[in-house]
N, C-alpha and C positions, 0 to 999 in steps of 0.2 A: 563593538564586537563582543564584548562581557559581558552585555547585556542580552545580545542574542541568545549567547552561549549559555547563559543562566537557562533559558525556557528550552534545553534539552535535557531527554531521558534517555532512558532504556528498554525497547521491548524485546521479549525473547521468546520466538516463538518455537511450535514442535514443526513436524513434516506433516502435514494437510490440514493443517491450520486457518482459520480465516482471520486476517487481518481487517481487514472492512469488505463488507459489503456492498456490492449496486444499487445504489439509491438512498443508501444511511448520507443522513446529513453529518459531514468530518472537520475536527476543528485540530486535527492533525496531520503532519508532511512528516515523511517515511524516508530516512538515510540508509541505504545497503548495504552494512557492514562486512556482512559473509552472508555467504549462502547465497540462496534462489529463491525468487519468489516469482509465484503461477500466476500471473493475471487473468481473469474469467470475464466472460460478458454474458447475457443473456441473451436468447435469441429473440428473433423480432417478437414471438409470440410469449416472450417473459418466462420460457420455460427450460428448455436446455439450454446450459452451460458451456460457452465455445470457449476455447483456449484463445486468447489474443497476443500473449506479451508473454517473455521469461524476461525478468530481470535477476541484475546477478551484482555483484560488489560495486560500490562508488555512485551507482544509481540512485534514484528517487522517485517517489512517488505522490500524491495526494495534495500538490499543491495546490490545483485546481480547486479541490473543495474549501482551498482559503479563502478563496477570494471572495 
């Protein structure tokens, strides 16, 4: 577990912020400490931004681009 626990940080971000974007290749998973965060999609035609997801404390995200 203290090994895990070594390979964490800290992000701090503003309000309209991008945290990663659609399609950036990610070699980081996102723990929800406070706050909200927007998740966005592109639409089919890659151009407007659709709202899909609010997360909010104890959530996560990006673990998919672990794998």
């Amino acid at each position: 577990m203290n090994e895990l626990i070594s390979f964490l940080g800290t992000l701090f971000t503003c309000p309209e912020e991008y945290i990663v974007k659609q399609g950036e290749k990610s070699n980081s998973m996102y723990f929800m400490v406070s706050g909200d965060c927007i998740m966005y999609q592109s639409d089919a035609k890659g151009g407007e931004l659709l709202m899909e997801n609010i997360l909010t404390k104890n959530e996560l995200f990006g673990e998919i681009g672990l794998l």
